[in-house]
VOBA-1610 file (N, C-alpha, C; in pm, whole numbers, padded with zeros to 5 digits, always signed):
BEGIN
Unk-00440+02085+01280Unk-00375+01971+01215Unk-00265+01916+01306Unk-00275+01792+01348Unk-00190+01737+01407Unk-00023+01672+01345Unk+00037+01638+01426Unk+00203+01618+01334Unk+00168+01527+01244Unk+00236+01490+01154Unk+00211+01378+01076Unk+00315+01236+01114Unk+00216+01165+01126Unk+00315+01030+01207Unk+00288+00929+01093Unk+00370+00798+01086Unk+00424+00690+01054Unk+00445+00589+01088Unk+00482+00494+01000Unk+00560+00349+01027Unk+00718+00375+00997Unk+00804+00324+00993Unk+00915+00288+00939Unk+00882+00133+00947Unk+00910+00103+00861Unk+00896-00068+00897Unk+01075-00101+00790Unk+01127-00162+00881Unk+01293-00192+00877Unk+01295-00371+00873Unk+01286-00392+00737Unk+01266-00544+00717Unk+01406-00619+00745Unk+01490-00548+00808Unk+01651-00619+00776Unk+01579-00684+00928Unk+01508-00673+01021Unk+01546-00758+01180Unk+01378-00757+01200Unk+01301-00799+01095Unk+01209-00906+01101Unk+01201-01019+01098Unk+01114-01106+01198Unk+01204-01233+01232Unk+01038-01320+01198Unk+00961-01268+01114Unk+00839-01316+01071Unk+00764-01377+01201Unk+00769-01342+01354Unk+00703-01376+01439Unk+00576-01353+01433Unk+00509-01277+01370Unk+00390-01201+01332Unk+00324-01213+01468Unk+00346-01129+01521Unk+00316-01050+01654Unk+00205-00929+01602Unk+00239-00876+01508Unk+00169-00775+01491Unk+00084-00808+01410Unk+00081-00927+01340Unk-00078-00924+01270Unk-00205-01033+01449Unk-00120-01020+01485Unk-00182-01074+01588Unk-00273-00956+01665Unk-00196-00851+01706Unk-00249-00752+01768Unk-00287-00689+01706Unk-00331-00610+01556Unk-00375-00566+01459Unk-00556-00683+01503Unk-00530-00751+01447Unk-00662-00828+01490Unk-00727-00803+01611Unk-00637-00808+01691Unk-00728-00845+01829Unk-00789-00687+01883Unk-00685-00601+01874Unk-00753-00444+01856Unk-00832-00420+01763Unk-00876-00433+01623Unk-00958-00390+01535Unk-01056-00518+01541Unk-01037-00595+01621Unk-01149-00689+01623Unk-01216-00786+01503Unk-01069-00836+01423Unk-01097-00856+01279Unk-01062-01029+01272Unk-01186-01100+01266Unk-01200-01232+01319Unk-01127-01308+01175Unk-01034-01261+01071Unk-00961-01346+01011Unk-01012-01447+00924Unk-00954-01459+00832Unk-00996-01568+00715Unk-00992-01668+00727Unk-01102-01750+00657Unk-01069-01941+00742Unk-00924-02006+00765Unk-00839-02055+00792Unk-00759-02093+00792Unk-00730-02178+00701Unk-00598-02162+00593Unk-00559-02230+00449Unk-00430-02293+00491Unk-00370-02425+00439Unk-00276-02467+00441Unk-00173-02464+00294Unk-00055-02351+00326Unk-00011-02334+00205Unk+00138-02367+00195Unk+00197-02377+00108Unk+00351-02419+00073Unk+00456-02291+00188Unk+00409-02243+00249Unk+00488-02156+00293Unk+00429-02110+00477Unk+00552-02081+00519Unk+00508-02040+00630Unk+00411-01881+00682Unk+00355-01840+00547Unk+00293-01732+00511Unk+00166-01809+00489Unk+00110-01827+00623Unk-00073-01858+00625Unk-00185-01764+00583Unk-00091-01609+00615Unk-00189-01457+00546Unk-00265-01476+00445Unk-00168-01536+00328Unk-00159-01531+00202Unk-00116-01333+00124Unk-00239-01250+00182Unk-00236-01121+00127Unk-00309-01017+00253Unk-00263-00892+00228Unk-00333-00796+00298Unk-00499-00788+00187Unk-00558-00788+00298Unk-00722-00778+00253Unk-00862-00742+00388Unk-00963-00764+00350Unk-01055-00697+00467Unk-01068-00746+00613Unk-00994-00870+00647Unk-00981-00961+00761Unk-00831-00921+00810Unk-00715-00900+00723Unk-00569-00874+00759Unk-00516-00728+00670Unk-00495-00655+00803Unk-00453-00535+00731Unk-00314-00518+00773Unk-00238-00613+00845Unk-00105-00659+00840Unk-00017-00785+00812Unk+00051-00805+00702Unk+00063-00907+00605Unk+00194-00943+00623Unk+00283-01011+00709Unk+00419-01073+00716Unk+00481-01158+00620Unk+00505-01113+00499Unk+00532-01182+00391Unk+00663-01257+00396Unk+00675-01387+00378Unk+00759-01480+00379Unk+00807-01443+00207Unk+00939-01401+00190Unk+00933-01427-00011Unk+01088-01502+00006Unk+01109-01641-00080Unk+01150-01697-00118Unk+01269-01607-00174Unk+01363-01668-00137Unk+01552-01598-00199Unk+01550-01668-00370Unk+01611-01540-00420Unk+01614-01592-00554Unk+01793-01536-00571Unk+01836-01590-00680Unk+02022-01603-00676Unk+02037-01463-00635Unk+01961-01393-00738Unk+02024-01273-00713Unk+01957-01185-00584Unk+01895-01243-00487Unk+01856-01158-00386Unk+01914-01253-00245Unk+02082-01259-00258Unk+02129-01363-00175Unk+02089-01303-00028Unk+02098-01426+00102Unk+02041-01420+00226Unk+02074-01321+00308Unk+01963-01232+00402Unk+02053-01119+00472Unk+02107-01213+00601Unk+02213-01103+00615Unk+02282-01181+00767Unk+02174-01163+00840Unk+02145-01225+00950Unk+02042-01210+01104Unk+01911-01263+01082Unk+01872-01257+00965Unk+01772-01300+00903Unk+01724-01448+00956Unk+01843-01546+00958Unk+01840-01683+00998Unk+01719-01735+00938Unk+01662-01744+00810Unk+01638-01823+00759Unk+01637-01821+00607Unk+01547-01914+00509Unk+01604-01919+00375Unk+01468-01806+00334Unk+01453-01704+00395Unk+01351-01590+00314Unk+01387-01434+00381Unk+01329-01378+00257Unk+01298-01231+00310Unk+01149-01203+00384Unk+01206-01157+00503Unk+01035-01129+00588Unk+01027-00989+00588Unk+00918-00948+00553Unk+00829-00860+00549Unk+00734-00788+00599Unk+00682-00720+00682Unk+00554-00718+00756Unk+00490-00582+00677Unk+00408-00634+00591Unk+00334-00530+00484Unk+00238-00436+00525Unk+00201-00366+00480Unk+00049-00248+00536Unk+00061-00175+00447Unk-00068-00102+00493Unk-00144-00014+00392Unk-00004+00081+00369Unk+00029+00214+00269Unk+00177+00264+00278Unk+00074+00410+00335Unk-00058+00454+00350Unk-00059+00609+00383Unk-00024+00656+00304Unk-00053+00680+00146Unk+00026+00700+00060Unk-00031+00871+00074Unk+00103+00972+00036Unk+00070+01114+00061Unk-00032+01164-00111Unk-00009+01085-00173Unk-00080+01068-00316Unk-00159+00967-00361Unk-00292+00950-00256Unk-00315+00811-00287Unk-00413+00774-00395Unk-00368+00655-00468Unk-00477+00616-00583Unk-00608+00611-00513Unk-00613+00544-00409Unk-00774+00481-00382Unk-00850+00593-00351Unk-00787+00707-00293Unk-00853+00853-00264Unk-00931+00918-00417Unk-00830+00884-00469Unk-00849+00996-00617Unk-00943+00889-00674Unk-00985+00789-00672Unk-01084+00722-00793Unk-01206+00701-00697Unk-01218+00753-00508Unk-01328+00689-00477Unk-01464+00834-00517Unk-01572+00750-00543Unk-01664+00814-00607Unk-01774+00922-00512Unk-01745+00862-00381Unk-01810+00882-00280Unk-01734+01022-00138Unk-01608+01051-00166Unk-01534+01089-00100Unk-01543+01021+00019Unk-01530+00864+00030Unk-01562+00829+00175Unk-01366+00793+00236Unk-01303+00820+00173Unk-01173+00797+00173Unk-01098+00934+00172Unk-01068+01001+00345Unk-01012+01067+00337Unk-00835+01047+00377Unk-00822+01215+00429Unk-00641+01233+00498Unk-00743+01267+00654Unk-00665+01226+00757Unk-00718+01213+00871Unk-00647+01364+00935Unk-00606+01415+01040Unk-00578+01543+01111Unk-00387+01470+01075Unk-00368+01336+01109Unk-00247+01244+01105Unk-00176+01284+00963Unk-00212+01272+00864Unk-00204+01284+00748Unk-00197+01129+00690Unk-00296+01063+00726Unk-00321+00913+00705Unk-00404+00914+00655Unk-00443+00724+00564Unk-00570+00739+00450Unk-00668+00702+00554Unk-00732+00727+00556Unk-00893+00644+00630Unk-01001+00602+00538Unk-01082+00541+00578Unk-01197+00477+00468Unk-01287+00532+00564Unk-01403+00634+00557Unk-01501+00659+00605Unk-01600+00508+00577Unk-01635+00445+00684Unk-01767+00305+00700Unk-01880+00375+00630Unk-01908+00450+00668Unk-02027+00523+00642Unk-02099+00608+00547Unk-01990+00583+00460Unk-01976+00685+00365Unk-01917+00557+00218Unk-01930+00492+00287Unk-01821+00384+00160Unk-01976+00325+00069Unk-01941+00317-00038Unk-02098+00259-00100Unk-02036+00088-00169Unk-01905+00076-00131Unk-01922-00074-00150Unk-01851-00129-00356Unk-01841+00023-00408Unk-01773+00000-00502Unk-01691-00108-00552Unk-01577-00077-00486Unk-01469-00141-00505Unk-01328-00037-00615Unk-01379+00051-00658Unk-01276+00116-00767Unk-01150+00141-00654Unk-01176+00164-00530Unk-01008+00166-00505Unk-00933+00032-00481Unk-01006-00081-00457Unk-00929-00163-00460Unk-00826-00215-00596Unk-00912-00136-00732Unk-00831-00181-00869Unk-00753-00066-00849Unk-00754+00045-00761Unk-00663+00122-00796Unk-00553+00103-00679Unk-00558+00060-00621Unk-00463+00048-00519Unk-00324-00048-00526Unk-00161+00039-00526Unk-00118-00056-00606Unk-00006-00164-00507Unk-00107-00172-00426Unk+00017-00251-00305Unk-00104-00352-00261Unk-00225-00361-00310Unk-00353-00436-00284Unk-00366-00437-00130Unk-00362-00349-00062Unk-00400-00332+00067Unk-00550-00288+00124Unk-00621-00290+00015Unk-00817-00299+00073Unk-00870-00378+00012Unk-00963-00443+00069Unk-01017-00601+00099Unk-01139-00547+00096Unk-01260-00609-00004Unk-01381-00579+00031Unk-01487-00687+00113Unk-01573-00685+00239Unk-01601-00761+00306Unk-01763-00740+00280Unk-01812-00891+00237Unk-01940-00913+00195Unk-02019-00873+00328Unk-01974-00913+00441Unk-02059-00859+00560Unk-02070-00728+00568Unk-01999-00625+00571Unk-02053-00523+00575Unk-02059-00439+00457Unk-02042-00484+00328Unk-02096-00458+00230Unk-01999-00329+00179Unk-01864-00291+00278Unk-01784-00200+00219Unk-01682-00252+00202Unk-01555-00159+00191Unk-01404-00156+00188Unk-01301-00189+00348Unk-01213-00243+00321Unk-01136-00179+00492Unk-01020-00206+00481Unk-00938-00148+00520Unk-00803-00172+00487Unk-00774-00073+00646Unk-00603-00090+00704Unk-00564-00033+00787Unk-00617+00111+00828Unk-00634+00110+00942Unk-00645+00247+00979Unk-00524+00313+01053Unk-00437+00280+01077Unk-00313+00305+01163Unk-00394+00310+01281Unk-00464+00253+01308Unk-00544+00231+01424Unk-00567+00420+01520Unk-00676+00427+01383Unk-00693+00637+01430Unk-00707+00576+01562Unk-00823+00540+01625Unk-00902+00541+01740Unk-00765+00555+01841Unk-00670+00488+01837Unk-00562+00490+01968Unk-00480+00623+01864Unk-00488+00668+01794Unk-00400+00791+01808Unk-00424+00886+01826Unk-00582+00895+01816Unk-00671+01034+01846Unk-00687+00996+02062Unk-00623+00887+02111Unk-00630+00901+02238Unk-00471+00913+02277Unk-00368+00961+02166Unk-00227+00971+02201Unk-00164+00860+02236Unk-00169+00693+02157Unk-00147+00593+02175Unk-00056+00581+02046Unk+00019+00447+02080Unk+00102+00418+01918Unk+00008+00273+01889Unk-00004+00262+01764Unk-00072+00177+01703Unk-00021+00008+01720Unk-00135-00083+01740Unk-00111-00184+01819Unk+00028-00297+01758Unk+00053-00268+01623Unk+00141-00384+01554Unk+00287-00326+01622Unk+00289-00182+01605Unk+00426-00101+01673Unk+00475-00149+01796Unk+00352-00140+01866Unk+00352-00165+02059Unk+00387-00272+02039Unk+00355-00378+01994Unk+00397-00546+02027Unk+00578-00588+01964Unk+00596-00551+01839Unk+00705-00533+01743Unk+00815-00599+01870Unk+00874-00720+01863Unk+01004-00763+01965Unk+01129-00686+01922Unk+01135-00666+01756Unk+01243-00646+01737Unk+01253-00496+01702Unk+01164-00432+01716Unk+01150-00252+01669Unk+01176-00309+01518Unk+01103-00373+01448Unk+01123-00368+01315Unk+01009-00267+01273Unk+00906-00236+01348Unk+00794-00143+01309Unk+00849-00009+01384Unk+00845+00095+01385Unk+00865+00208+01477Unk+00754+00296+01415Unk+00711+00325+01528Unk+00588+00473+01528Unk+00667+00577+01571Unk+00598+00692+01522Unk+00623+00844+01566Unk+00618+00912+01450Unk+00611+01073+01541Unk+00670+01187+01373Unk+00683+01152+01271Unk+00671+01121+01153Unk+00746+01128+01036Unk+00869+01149+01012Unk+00906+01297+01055Unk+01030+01358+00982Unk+01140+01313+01148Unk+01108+01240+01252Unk+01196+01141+01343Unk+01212+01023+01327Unk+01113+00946+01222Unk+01118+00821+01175Unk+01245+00851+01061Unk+01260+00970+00943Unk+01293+00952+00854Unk+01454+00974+00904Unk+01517+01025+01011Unk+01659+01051+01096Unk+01683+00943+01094Unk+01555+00873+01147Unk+01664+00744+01210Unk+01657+00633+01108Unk+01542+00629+00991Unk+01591+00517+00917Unk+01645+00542+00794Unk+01738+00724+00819Unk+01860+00720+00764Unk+01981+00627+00771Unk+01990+00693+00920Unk+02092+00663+01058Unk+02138+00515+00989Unk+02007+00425+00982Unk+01985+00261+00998Unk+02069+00227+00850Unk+02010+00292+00748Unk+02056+00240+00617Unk+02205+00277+00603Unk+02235+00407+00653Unk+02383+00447+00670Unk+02452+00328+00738Unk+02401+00286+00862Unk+02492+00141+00912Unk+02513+00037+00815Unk+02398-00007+00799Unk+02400-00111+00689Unk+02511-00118+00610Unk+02486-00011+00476Unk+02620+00045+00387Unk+02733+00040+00447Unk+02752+00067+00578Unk+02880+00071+00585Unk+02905-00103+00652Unk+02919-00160+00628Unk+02892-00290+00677Unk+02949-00377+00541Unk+02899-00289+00447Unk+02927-00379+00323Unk+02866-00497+00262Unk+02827-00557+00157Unk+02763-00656+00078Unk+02656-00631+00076Unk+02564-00487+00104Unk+02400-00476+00106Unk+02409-00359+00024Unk+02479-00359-00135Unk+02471-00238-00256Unk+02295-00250-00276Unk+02279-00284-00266Unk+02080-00268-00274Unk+01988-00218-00210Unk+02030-00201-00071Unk+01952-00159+00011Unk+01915-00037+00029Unk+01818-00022+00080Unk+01720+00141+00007Unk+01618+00205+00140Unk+01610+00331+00118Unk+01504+00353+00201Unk+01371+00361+00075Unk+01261+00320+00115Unk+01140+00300-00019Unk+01041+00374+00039Unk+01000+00487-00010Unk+00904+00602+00013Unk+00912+00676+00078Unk+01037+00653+00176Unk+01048+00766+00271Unk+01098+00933+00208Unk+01108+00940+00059Unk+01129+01042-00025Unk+00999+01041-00117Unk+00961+01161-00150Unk+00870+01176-00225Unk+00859+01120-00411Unk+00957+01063-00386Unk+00915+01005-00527Unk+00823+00873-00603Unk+00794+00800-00473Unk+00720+00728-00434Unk+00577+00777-00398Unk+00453+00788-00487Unk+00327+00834-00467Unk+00326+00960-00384Unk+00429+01030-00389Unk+00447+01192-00308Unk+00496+01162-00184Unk+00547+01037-00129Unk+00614+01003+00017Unk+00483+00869+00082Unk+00561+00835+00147Unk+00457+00767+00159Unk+00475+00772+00368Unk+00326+00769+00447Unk+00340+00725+00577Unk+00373+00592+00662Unk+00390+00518+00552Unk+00429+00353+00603Unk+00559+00341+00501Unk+00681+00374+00497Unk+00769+00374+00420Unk+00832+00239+00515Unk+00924+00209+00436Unk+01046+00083+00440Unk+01188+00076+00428Unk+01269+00028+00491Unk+01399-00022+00484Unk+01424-00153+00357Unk+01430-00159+00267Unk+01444-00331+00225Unk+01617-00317+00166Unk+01625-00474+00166Unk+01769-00519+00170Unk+01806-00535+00059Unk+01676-00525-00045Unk+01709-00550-00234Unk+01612-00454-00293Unk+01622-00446-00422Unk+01548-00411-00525Unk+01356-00420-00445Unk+01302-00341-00473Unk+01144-00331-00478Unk+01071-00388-00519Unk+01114-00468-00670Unk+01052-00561-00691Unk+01078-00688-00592Unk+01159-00733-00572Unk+01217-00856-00520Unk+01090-00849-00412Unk+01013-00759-00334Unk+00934-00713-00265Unk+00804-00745-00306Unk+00778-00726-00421Unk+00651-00718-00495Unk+00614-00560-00500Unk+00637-00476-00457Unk+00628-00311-00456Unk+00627-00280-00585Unk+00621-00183-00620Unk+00654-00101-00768Unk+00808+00002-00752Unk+00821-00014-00846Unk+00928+00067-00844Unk+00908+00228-00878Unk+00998+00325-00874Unk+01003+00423-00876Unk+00911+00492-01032Unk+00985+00405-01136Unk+00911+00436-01260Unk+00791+00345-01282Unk+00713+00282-01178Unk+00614+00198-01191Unk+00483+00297-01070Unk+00566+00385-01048Unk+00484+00422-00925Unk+00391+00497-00972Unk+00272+00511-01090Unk+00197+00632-01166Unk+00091+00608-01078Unk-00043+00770-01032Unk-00161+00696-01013Unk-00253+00630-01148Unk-00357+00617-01103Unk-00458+00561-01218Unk-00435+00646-01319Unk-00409+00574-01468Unk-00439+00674-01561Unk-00539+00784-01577Unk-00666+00739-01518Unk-00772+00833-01547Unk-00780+00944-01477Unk-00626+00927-01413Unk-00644+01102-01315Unk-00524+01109-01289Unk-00439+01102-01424Unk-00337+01222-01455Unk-00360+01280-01611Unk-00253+01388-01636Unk-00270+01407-01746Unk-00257+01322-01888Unk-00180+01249-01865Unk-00210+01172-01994Unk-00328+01103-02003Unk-00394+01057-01889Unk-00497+00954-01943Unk-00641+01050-01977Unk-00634+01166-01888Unk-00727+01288-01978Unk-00697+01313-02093Unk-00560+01328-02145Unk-00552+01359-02319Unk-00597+01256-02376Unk-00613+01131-02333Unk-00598+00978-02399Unk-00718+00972-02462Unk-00832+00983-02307Unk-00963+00963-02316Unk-01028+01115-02396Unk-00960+01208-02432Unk-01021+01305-02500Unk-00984+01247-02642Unk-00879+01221-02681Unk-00882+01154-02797Unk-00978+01041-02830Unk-00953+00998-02792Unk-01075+00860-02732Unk-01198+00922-02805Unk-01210+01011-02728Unk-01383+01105-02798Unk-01411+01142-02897Unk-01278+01233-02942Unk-01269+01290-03042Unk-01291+01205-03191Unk-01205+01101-03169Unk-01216+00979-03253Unk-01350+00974-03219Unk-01423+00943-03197Unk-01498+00858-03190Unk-01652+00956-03246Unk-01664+01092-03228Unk-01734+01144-03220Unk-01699+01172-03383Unk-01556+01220-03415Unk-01540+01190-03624Unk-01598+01072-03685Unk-01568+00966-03603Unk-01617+00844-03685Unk-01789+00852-03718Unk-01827+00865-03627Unk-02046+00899-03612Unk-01969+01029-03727Unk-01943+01110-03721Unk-01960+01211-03853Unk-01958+01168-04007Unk-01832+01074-04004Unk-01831+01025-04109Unk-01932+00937-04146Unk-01994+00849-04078Unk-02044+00717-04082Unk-02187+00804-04180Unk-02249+00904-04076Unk-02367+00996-04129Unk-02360+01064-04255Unk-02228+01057-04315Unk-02253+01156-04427Unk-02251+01073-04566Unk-02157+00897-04522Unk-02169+00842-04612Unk-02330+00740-04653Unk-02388+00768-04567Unk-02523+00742-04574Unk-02635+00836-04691Unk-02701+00799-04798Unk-02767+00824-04915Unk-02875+00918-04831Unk-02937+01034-04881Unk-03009+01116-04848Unk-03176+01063-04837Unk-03235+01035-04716Unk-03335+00954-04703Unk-03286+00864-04623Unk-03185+00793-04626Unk-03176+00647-04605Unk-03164+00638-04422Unk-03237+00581-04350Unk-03268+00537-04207Unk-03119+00482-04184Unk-03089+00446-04096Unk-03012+00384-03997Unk-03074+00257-03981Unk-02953+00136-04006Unk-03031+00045-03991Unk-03022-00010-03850
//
C-alpha cells in the first residue's frame, strides 16, 4: 500500500484562471462539452463526464462579503471529485467497478462499470458524469496513470498560484493548517474553515479545502448534511425493514378479511 496522497485545494488565492481544467483535459484526453454561452464567467457549468475539474465562479451574497486578493465580485473555486475516505458512489455501485486505488483514491474501473448510473444519484458533490459514448461513468481519477509513474497530477503541476497542492495527505493537512492559522490571524475571515480535511466529513476526505465562508455558500454539504445513501446505513435498513414488515401485515390482513371460498379479484 502506497502513502495516501491528496489535493488541498486553498480557494482564498484562486484567481479562476482555469489552468487546470485545461490540463485535466488535455492529459485525460477529454474533448469537452459543446461550448454554452452563460450569464457568468463559469463556461463549465458543472463537474461531469467531459470536466472532472470545475472552477466555479459563485456570486457574493451580503453575507458572504468579498475576500481580500480575490480582486473580483466572486468566490472562485476549482472543484473535483473529494476521494471521499467513505464514499457514497462505492457503497451503492452494483458491480464493484468503483474501487480505493494502492493511493487511497476512488477510481471507476472502465471495465467493470455496467453503465448504471446509481452512483451518480448517490454522489453528493455531483462529480460523475455519465457518457453516452462509452456507455459508462467517469469522473476524476487524480490522474492514477501519472502517480503510479511517481508524477503529481496534471491540474496541481500547472496551478500559478499553488491554490491546488499535491502530496502526502497528512503534509497537505500541516500546511493547510499553517494556511488557515494565517488567515485567522489576519482578522475579518470568522468563517473560514478547513472542509474534510477531518474526518467528519464522509470519514476525511482526499481532495479537502480551505474556503473563506460557510459550505453551503460553496454548494458542499455541511457537516450535518454529510450522511451516505440511506440504503446503507443503519437507519435506512430499519426503515426499509419496517417498510416490509408493514407491508407483509397488510397482505395478512387483507387475506383473512376475505369470505372462505372467495378468489382474489
Amino acid at each position: 500500500m502506497a502513502e495516501p496522497v491528496g489535493f488541498f485545494n486553498d480557494t482564498s488565492v484562486c484567481i479562476g484562471c482555469k489552468a487546470c481544467e485545461v490540463a485535466c483535459k488535455e492529459w485525460n484526453q477529454l474533448p469537452g462539452n459543446t461550448p454554452e454561452f452563460r450569464d457568468s464567467f463559469d463556461n463549465t457549468g458543472k463537474l461531469d463526464a467531459e470536466n472532472w475539474r470545475h472552477v466555479k465562479f459563485i456570486d457574493l451574497v451580503p453575507e458572504a462579503p468579498a475576500v481580500t486578493g480575490n480582486g473580483a465580485a466572486w468566490l472562485m473555486m476549482s472543484d473535483i471529485c473529494k476521494h471521499c475516505t467513505n464514499a457514497s458512489c462505492m457503497e451503492v455501485c452494483p458491480t464493484n467497478a468503483i474501487v480505493k486505488t494502492e493511493f487511497n483514491t476512488v477510481y471507476i474501473q472502465q471495465e467493470v462499470c455496467n453503465g448504471c448510473r446509481d452512483c451518480i444519484s448517490a454522489c453528493p458533490y455531483g462529480a460523475i458524469g455519465y457518457s453516452p459514448i462509452t456507455g459508462t461513468v467517469h469522473k476524476c481519477t487524480m490522474c492514477y496513470d501519472r502517480l503510479q509513474a511517481n508524477m503529481a497530477p496534471a491540474c496541481a503541476k500547472v496551478c500559478p498560484t499553488q491554490s491546488i497542492q499535491f502530496g502526502p495527505l497528512a503534509d497537505l493537512k500541516v500546511k493547510a493548517q499553517a494556511r488557515l492559522d494565517a488567515i485567522k490571524a489576519q482578522g475579518g475571515h470568522d468563517d473560514a474553515q478547513l472542509y474534510g480535511a477531518d474526518d467528519t466529513i464522509y470519514g476525511g476526505l482526499s481532495s479537502f479545502f480551505l474556503l473563506m465562508h460557510k459550505p453551503e455558500v460553496y454548494g458542499l454539504p455541511n457537516k450535518e448534511n454529510a450522511v451516505l445513501p440511506s440504503r446503507n446505513n443503519a437507519k435506512g435498513y430499519l426503515g426499509a425493514l419496517v417498510t416490509a414488515a408493514l407491508g407483509i401485515f397488510a397482505g395478512m390482513v387483507a387475506l383473512r378479511k376475505r369470505a372462505p371460498g372467495e378468489e382474489a379479484q
